[in-house]
VOGU-3710 file (C-alpha; in Angstrom, 3 decimals, decimal comma):
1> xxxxxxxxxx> 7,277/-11,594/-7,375  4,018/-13,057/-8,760  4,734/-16,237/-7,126  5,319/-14,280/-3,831  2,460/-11,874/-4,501  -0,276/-15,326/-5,146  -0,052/-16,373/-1,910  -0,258/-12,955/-0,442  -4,344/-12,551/-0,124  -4,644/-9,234/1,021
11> xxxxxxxxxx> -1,744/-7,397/-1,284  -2,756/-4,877/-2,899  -0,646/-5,342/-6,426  -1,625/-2,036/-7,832  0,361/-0,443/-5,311  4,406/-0,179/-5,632  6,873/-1,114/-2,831  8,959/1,390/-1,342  12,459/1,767/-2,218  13,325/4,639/-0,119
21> xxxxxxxxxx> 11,595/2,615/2,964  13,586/-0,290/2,162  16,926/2,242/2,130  15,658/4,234/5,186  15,223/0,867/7,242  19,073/-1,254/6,245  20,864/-1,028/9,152  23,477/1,581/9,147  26,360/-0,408/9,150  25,685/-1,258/5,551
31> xxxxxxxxxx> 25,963/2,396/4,396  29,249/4,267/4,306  29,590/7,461/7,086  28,096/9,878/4,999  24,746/7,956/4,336  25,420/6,924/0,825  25,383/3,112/-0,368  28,957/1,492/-0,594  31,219/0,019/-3,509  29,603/-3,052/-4,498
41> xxxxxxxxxx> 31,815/-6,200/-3,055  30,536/-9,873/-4,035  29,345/-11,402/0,203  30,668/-8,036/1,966  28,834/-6,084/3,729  27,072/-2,383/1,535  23,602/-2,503/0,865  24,700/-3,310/-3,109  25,092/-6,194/-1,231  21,772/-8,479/-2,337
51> xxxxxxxxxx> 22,216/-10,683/-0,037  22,300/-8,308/2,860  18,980/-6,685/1,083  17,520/-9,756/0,973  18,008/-11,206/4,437  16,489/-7,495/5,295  13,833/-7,928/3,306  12,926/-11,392/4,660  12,948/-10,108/7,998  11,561/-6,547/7,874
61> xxxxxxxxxx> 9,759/-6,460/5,214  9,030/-3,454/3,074  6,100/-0,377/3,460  3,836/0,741/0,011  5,317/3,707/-1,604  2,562/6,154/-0,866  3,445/5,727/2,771  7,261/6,308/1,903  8,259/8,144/-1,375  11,098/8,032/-2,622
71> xxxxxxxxxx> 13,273/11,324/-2,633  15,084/13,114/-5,305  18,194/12,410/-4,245  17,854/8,661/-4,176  21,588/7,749/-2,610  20,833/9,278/0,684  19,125/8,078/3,621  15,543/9,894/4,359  15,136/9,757/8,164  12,298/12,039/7,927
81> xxxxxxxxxx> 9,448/10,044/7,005  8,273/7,467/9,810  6,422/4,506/8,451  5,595/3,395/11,854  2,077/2,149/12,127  2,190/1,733/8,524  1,044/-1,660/6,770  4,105/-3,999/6,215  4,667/-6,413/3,591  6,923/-9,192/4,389
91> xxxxxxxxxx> 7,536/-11,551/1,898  7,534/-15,808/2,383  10,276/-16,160/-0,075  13,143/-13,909/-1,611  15,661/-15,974/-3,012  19,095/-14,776/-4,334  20,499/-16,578/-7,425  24,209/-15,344/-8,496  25,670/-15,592/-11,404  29,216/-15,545/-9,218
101> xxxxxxxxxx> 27,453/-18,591/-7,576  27,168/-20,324/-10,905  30,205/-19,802/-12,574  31,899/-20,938/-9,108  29,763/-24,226/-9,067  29,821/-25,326/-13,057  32,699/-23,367/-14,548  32,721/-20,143/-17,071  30,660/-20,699/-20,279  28,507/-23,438/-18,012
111> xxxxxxxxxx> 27,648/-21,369/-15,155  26,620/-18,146/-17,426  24,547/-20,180/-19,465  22,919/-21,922/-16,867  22,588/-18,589/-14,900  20,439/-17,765/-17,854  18,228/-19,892/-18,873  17,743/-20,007/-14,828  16,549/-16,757/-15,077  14,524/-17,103/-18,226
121> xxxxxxxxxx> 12,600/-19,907/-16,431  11,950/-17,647/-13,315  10,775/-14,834/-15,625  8,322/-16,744/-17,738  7,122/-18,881/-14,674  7,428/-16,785/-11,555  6,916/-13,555/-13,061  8,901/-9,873/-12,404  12,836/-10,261/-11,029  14,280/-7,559/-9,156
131> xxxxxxxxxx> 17,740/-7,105/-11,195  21,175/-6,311/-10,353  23,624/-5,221/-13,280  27,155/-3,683/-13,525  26,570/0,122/-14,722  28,903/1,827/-16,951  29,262/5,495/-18,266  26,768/5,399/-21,144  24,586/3,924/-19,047  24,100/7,606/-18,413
141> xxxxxxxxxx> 24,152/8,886/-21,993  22,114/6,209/-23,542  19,727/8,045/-26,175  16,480/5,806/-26,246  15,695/2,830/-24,012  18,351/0,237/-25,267  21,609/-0,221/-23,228  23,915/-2,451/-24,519  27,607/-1,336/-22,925  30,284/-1,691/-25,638
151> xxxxxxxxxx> 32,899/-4,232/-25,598  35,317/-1,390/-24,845  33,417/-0,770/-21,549  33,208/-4,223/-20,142  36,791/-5,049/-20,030  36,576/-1,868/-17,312  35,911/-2,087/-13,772  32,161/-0,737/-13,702  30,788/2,120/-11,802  28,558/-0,134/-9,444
161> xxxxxxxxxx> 25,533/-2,062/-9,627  22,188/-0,938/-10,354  18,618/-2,177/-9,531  15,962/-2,708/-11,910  12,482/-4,347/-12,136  12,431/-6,826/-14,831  8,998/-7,561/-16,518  9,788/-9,498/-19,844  11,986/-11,245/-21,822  12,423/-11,000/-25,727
171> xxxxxxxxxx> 14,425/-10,575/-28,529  15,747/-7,165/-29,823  17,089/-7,179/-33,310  18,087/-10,608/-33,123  19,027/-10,398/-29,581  17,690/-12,046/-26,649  16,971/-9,104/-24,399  15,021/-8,410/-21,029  12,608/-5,303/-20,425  12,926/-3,572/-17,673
181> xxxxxxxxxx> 11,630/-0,843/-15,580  13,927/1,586/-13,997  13,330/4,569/-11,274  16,360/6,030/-13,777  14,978/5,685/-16,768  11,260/4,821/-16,895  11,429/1,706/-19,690  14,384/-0,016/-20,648  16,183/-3,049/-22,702  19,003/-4,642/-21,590
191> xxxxxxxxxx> 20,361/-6,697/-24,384  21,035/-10,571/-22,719  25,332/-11,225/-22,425  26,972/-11,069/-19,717  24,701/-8,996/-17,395  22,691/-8,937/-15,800  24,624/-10,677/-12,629  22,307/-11,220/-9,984  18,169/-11,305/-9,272  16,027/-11,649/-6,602
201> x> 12,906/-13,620/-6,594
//
């Protein structure tokens, strides 16, 4: 984002993007028939999809969120705020890096840990990383802002992936850890294993 925001002149980077524009403007096809985002699956079509979101993104850019709030019901499409003749933002770069991609390309233990320290780099260097992470139940319940899913909860199938904005990277009581800002929960850490499993830069 900061990389992608530099060469941007005229961006205004006190402002925030829209989510609910970005929602509002996916083509249908990624959302199910009663307007609400799909089961994540890894290269299918949904708009968890990041690489769907991306491509969008490339192409369509995205609107400030003054000129498209998001709602209170976040899952469901808004159709009733136009952003026509609105200023766009379309971005020069928004790459996808998978940690499905990685494992695939070097193995387990080699593709998570290069996954990582891939992301560490872009974090440090490039600045904030949109995030996408496998949410389960206490995600929910979580007293404070530290989520760290038990080791009961990650041999489950999760409830579906979440965004985040991810600002810096740390350690937490002798974990390495990422803080992150959420539209859920307002400031967050994520301790660093297995998650999270994809970002966008």
């Amino acid at each position: 984002m900061k990389k992608w925001l530099g060469t941007q002149a005229s961006i205004n980077i006190a402002k925030v993007l829209s989510i609910q524009e970005l929602m509002n403007s996916t083509p249908r096809h990624y959302y199910d028939e009663h307007g609400v985002v799909g089961p994540f699956i890894d290269n299918e079509v949904g708009i968890l999809n990041v690489y769907a979101l991306a491509h969008h993104f490339r192409e369509s850019g995205i609107v400030y969120e003054e000129d498209c709030p998001i709602t209170e019901e976040q899952i469901f499409l808004d159709e009733s705020t136009t952003t026509e003749g609105c200023e766009r933002i379309i971005p020069s770069i928004c790459d996808v890096h998978s940690i499905y991609d990685y494992i695939a390309d070097y193995g387990g233990e080699d593709g998570v840990s290069m996954f990582h320290q891939e992301l560490e780099y872009q974090l440090r260097e490039g600045g904030p990383l949109s995030i996408q992470f496998e949410v389960y139940p206490s995600y929910y319940t979580t007293q404070g802002n530290l989520y760290n899913p038990s080791n009961s909860e990650l041999e489950f199938i999760p409830l579906g992936g979440h965004y985040v904005i991810a600002t810096a990277l740390g350690t937490l009581d002798g974990f390495l850890a990422l803080e992150c800002q959420d539209t859920l929960l307002e400031n967050k850490y994520f301790i660093f294993n297995d998650f999270p499993t994809k970002y966008a830069m």
